[in-house]
N, C-alpha and C positions, 0 to 999 in steps of 0.2 A: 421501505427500503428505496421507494425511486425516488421520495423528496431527501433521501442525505447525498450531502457532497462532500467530499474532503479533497481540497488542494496543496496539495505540498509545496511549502515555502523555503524548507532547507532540508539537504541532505548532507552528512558530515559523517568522516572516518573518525571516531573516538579513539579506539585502540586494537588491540590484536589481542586474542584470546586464545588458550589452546588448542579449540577447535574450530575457528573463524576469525569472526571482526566483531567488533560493538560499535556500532553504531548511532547515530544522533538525526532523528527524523521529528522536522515541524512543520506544521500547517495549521489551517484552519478548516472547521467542521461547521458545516450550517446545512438546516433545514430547509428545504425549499416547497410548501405544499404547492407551489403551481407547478409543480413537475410529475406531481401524479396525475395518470390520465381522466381516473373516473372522479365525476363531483361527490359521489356519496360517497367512496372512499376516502379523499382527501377532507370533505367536512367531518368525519368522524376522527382521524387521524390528527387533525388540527384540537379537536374537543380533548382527546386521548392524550396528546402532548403537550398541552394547555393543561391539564390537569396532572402528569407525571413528571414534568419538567426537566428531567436529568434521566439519562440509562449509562450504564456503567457496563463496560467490558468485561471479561473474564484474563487471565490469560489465553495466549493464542498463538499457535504456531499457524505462519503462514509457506504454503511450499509455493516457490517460484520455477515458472516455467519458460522455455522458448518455446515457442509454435512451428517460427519457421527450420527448427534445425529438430524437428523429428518431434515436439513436444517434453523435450528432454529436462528433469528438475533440475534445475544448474544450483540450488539450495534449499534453506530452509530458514527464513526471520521467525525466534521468540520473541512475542512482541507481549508487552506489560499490560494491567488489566486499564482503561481508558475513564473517565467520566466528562462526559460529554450534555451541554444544554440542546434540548431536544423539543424549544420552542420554536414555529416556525418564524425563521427571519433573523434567529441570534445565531449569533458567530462563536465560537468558543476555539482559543488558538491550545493546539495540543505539542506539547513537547515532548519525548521519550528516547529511552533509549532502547536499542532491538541487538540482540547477539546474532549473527548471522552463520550458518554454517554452511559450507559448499555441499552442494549434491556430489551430481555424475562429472569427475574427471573427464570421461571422453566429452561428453558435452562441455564442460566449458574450455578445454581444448580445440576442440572445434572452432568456437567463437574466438578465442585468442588468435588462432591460425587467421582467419578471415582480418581480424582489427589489424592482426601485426604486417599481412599485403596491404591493407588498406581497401579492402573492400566490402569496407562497412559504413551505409551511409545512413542505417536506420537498423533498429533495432525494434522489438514489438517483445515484452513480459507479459505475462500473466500469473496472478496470483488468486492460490485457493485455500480457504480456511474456511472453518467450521467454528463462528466466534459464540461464548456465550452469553447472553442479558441479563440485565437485571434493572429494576426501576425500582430507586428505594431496598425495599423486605423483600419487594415481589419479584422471581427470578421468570422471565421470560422465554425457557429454552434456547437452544443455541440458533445459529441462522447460517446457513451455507451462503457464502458470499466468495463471488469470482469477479476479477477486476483485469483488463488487459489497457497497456498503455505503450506509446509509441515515441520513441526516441530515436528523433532526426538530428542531422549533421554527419559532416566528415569527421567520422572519428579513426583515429590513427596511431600510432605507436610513441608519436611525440606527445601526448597529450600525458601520455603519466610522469615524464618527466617536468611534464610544465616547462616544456619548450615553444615559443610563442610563434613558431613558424607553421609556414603550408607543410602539408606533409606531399 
C-alpha cells in the first residue's frame, strides 16, 4: 500500500440522483516501489507485482469526513469495482463514475455557513473504506484504506455561480 499512488486529474458533476449526485472522477494510478521503506519488502513486492500484474477492486463505499468541524460524515461515494496495472512504474489512467450521498445535514450546514461569510480558505477531507482485492481468481481480502487531503484557496459564495470576481 505505501508504493500506490493515485492522482486525481478531473472531478465532474454528471447529474443528480434521488438521493445525491453522480459523479465523474479521473486520474492516474501508479506504483511507486521506491516509496516503501524496507528493501526486503519492496524486492518481494516488485517479484509479487511483476508476476500478478493487475488487481481489481470490488465495489466500495467510501465515507467522507471533516476533521476540523468535529469529524462529522458530510457523505458517502459508491465507488465501482477498479482494475488497475500493479507493475511498478506503469501508470494506468482510471475513469468512473461514483453516486455520492450526503451525510450529516448539521455538518454540512456548518460548512456552508462558514463558505457562504467567506471564511473558508482551506478545507482538509478524509476518507475511509474498507476496499476488496483481487488478482486474477485469487481474491486478496479487503484493505482498510484512510486518505485525508487539503484544499486551499478563497472559496466563497460566488464561486457556485461562476462568477469571476473577489469575493
Amino acid at each position: 500500500m505505501q508504493a500506490a499512488d493515485f492522482k486525481p486529474t478531473k472531478l465532474s458533476l454528471d447529474s443528480m440522483t434521488d438521493h445525491g449526485v453522480k459523479v465523474q472522477v479521473e486520474g492516474d494510478f501508479t506504483m511507486d516501489a521506491s516509496k516503501v521503506q524496507k528493501q526486503s519488502v519492496r524486492n518481494l513486492g516488485r517479484f509479487g507485482t511483476w508476476i500478478a500484474r493487475e488487481a481489481e477492486t470490488g465495489p466500495t463505499d467510501v465515507d467522507v469526513y471533516l476533521p476540523e468541524y468535529g469529524n462529522v460524515r458530510i457523505g458517502t461515494a459508491r465507488i465501482p469495482g477498479i482494475k488497475v496495472s500493479i507493475r511498478n512504474g506503469h501508470t494506468t489512467h482510471v475513469s468512473f463514475f461514483a453516486n455520492v450521498e450526503p451525510g450529516s445535514f448539521e455538518g454540512i450546514r456548518n460548512i456552508a455557513s462558514d463558505w457562504m461569510k467567506g471564511n473558508l480558505d482551506q478545507i482538509r477531507i478524509k476518507g475511509k473504506a474498507s476496499v476488496p482485492l483481487k488478482s486474477g481468481l485469487i481474491r486478496l481480502g479487503s484493505q482498510n484504506l484512510e486518505h485525508s487531503e487539503v484544499f486551499q484557496g478563497k472559496f466563497c459564495a460566488g464561486d457556485v455561480a461562476l462568477v469571476m470576481q473577489a469575493c
